[in-house]
C-alpha positions as CSV (number, residue, x, y, z in Angstrom):
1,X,-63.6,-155.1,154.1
2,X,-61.0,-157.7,152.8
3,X,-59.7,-159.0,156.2
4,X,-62.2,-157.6,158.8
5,X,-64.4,-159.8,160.9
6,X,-62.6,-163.0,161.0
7,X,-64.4,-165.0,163.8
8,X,-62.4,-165.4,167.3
9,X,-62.1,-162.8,170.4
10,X,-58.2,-160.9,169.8
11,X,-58.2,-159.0,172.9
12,X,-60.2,-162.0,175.1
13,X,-57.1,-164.2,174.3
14,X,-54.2,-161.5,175.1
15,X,-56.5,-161.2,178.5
16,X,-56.4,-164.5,179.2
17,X,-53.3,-166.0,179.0
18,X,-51.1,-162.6,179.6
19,X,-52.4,-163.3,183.6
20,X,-51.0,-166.5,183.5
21,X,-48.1,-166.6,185.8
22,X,-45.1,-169.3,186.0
23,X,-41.5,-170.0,186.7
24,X,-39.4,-168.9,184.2
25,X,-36.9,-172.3,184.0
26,X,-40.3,-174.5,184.0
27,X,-42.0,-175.1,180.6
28,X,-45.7,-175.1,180.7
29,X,-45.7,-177.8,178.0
30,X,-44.3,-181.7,177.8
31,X,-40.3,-181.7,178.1
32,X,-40.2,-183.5,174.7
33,X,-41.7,-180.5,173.0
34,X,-39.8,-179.6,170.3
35,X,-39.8,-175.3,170.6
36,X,-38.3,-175.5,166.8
37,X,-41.7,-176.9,165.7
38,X,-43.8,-174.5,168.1
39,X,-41.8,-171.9,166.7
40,X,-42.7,-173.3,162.7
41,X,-46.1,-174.3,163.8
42,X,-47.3,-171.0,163.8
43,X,-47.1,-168.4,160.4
44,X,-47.7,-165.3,162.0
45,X,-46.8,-164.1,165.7
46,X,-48.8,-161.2,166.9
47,X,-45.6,-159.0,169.5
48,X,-48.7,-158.7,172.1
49,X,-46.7,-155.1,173.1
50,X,-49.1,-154.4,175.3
51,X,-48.2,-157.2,177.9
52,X,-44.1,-156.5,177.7
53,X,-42.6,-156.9,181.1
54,X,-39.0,-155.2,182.2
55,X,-38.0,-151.8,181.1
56,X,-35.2,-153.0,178.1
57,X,-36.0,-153.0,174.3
58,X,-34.9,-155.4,171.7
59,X,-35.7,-153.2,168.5
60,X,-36.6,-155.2,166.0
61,X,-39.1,-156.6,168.3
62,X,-40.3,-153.5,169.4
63,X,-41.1,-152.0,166.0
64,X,-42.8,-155.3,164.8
65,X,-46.6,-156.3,165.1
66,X,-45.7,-159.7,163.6
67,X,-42.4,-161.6,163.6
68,X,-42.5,-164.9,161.2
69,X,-39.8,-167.9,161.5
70,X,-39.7,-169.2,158.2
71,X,-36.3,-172.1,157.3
72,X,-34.2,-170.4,159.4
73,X,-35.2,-166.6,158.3
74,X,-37.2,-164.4,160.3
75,X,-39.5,-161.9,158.4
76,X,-41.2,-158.8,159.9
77,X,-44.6,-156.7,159.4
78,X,-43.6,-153.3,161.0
79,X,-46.8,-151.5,159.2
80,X,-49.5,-152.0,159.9
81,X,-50.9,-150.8,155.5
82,X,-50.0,-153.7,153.6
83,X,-49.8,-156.3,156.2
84,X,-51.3,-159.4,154.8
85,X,-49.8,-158.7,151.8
86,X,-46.4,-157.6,151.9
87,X,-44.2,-160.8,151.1
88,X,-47.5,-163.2,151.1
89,X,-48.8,-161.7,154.5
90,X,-45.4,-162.6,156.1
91,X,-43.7,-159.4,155.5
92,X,-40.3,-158.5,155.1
93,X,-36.9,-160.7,155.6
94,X,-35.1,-159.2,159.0
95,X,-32.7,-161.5,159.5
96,X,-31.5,-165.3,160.4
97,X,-31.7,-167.5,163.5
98,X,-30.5,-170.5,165.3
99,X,-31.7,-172.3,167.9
100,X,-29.9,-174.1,170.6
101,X,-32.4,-175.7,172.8
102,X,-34.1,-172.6,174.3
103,X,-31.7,-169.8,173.4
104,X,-32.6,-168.4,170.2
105,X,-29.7,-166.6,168.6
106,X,-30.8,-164.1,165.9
107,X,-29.0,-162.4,163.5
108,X,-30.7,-159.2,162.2
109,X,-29.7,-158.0,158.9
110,X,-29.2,-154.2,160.8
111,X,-28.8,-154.2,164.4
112,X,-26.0,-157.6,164.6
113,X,-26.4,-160.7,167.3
114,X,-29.2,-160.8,169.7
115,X,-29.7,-163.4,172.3
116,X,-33.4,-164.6,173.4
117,X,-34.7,-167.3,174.9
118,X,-38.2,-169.0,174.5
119,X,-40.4,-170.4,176.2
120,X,-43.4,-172.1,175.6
121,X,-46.5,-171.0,177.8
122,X,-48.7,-173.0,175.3
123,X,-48.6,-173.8,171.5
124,X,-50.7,-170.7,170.7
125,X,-48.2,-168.5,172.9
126,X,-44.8,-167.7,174.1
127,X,-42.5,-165.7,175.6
128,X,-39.2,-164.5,174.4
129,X,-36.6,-163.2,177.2
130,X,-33.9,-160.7,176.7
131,X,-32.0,-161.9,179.7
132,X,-29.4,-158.5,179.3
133,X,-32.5,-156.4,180.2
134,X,-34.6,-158.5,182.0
135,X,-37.4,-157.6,179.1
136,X,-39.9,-160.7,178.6
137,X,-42.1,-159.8,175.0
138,X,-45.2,-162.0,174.8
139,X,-46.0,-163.5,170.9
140,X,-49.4,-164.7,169.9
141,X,-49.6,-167.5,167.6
142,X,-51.9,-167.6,164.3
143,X,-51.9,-169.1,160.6
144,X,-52.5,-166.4,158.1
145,X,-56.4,-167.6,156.9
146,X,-57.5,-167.3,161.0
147,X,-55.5,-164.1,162.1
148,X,-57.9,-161.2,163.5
149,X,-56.9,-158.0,160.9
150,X,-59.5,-156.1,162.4
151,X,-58.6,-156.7,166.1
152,X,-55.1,-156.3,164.9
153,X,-55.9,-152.3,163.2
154,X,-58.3,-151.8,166.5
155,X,-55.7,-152.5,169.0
156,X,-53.3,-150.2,167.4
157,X,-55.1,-147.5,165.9
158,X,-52.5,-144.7,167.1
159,X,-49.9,-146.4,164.6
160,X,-52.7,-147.0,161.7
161,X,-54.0,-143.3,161.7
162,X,-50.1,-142.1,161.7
163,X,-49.0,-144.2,158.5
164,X,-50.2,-142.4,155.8
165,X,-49.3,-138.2,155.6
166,X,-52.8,-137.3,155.1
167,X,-56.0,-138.7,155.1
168,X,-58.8,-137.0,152.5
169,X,-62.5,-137.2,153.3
170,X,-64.2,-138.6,150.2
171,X,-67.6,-139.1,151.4
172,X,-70.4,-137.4,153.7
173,X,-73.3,-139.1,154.4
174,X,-76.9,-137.5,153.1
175,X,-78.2,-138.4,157.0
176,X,-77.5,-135.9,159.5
177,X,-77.5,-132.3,160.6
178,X,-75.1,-129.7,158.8
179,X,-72.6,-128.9,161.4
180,X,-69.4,-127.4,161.3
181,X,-67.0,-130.1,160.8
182,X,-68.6,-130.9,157.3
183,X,-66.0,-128.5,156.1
184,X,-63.1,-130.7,156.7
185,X,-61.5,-132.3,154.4
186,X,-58.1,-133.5,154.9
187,X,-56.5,-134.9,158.6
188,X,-53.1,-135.4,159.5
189,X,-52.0,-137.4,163.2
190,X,-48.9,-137.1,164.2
191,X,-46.8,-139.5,166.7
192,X,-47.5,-139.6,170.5
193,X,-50.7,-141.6,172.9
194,X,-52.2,-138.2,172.7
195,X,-50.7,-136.9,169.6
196,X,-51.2,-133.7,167.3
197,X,-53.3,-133.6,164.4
198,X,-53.6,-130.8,161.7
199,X,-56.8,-130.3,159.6
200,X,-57.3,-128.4,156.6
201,X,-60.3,-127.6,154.5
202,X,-58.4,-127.9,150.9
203,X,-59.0,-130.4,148.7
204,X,-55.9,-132.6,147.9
205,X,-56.0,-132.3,144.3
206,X,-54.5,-129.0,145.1
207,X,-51.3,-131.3,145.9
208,X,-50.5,-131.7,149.8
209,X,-47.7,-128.9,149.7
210,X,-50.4,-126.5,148.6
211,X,-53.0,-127.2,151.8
212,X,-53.0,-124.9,154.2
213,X,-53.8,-126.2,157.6
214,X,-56.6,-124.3,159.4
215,X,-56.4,-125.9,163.1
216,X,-53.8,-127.6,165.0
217,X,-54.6,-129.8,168.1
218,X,-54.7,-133.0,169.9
219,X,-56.7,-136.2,169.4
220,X,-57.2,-138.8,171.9
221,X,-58.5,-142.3,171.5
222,X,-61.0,-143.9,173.9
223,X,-61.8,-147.3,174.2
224,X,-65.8,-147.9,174.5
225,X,-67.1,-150.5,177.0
226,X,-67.6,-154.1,175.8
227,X,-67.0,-152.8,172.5
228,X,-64.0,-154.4,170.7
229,X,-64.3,-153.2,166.9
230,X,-64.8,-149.9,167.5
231,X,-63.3,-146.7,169.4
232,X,-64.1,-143.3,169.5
233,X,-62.0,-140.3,168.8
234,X,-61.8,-136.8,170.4
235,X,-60.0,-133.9,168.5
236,X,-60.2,-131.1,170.1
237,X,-61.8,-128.4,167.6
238,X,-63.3,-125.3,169.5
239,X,-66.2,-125.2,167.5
240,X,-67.5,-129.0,168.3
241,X,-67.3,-128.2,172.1
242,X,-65.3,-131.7,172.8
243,X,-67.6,-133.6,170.9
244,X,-66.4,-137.3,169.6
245,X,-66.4,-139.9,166.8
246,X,-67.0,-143.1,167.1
247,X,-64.0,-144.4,164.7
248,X,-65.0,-147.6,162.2
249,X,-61.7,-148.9,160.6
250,X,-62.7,-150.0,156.6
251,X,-59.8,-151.8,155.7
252,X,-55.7,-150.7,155.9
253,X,-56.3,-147.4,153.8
254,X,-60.1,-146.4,154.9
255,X,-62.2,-145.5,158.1
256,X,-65.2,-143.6,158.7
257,X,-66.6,-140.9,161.4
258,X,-69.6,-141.0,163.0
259,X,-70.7,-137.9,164.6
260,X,-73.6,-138.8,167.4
261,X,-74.4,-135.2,167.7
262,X,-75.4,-134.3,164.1
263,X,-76.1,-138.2,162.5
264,X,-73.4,-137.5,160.0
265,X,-71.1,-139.7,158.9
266,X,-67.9,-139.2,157.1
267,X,-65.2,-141.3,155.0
268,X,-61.7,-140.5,154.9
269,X,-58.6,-142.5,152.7
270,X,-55.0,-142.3,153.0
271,X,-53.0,-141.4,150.7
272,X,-48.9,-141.5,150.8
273,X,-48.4,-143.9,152.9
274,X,-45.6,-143.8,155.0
275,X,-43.1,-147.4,154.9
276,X,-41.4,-147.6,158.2
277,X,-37.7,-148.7,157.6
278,X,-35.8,-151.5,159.8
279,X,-32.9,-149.0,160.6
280,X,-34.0,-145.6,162.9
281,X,-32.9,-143.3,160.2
282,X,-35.2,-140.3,161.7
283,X,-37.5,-140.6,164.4
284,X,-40.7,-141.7,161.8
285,X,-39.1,-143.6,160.2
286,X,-37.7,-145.5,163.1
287,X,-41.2,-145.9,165.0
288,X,-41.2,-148.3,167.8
289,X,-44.2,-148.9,169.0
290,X,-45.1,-149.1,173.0
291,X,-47.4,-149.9,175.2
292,X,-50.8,-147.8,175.3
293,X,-53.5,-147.9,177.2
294,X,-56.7,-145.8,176.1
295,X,-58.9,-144.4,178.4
296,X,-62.5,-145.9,178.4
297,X,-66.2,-143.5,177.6
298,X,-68.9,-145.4,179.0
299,X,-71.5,-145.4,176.8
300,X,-73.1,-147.6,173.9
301,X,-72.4,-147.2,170.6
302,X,-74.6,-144.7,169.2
303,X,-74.4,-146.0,165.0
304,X,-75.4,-149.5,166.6
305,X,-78.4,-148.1,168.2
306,X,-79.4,-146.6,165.0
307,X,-78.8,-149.1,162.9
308,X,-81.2,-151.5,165.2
């Protein structure tokens, strides 16, 4: 795929300087560090949501996966299709800053004056402090050409498999056993850790309005052991007897399904993609997203072992 397996260890990083502990009014980096040029010395800044501290929100940080200070602008990518693309991979214009020293004073184009503060743990990370809530966000620092796509679509593959309205199967592999999910052929997930999905066994050139929806249930996602680039994926079909996937995201618009049980793999693309706007006009539209934490299955990866 067109930005998967760029070379460095996403999650291994987060890990490792998220347990780093420090007083807040001491700067882990030399007093003549400029923040400005900390701030411009990175293009892209992955909102680590996972290792938020306090219970507040600041918004427009909390819908973001990337925030981008660019001459005084800040740009967002609040999808997750598209981003590395939409406006040159920096996304879309939020807003203005200043900054005073520390104290970051931004201006979003929406939601009025915020007041942050930043501080440095180390030129490849920061924190930025809503000092109203007592919320701390933690930013990871990369230049476009070295950012981890694929760790990026791994990490949050709740909000990936909920931005498009449908996804259509569009190939079944010749390996495997005929079982009875080979009659599937479009998917729909819905919001939530352990959200709803909808499965029908139209075909979409029928038009998505025409598709009658044979099961409704929930999916979960697991993590696997000591397996970054991939996850597995329950849905809860009668039939399969809680059988899983193990999930393997393409690209921003593809993944596949690989069913252990029968061998069979299957491909599925999105279609009508679904553009999450700055202002919370309904509650899709105004996705933030939170912290998650996936269970973990304990096993090896089953394609691997086949593919060995």
């Amino acid at each position: 795929m067109k930005y998967l397996k760029l070379a460095f260890g996403f999650a291994f990083v987060s890990l490792l300087f998220t347990s780093c502990v420090y007083d807040r009014d001491i700067t882990l980096v030399e007093e003549t560090e400029n923040i400005e040029s900390i701030l411009y010395g990175k293009e892209l800044w992955y909102v680590d949501i996972h290792a938020t501290q306090g219970q507040g929100e600041v918004p427009f940080i909390q819908r973001a996966f990337t925030l981008s200070f660019l001459s005084n602008g800040i740009s967002a990518n609040n999808n997750l299709v598209g981003l590395g693309s939409n406006g040159n991979g920096f996304g879309y214009s939020i807003g203005d800053y200043n900054l005073y020293g520390k104290v970051l004073e931004v201006y979003h184009q929406d939601e009025g004056h915020w007041q942050l503060e930043v501080y440095p743990i180390h030129r490849g990370k920061i924190e930025l402090y809503h000092r109203a809530t007592d919320t701390s966000y933690y930013l990871l620092g990369y230049q476009r050409s070295n950012f981890d796509y694929d760790m990026l679509f791994y990490d949050n593959i709740h909000f990936l498999l909920q931005e498009y309205e449908v996804w259509e199967k569009t190939a079944t592999s010749t390996a495997g056993m005929t079982n009875a999910f080979d009659a599937e052929n479009l998917l729909q997930f819905f919001p939530e850790n352990q959200g709803e999905f909808r499965s029908s066994k139209d075909v979409l050139k029928i038009g998505l309005s025409q598709a009658v929806w044979d099961y409704t249930g929930l999916y979960q996602v697991y993590d696997i052991a000591n397996e970054a680039y991939v996850k597995t994926l329950t849905m809860d079909y009668d039939y399969l007897d809680n059988e899983y996937f193990e999930i393997d995201v393409l690209n921003d618009k593809s993944f596949e399904l690989y069913h252990p049980k029968s061998g069979t793999t299957y491909r599925f693309e999105g279609h009508y993609g679904i553009a999450y706007a700055k202002k919370e006009e309904n509650k899709r539209l105004g996705r933030k997203r939170k912290k998650i934490v996936n269970p973990v299955m304990d096993i090896k990866k089953k394609r691997q072992i086949e593919k060995d």
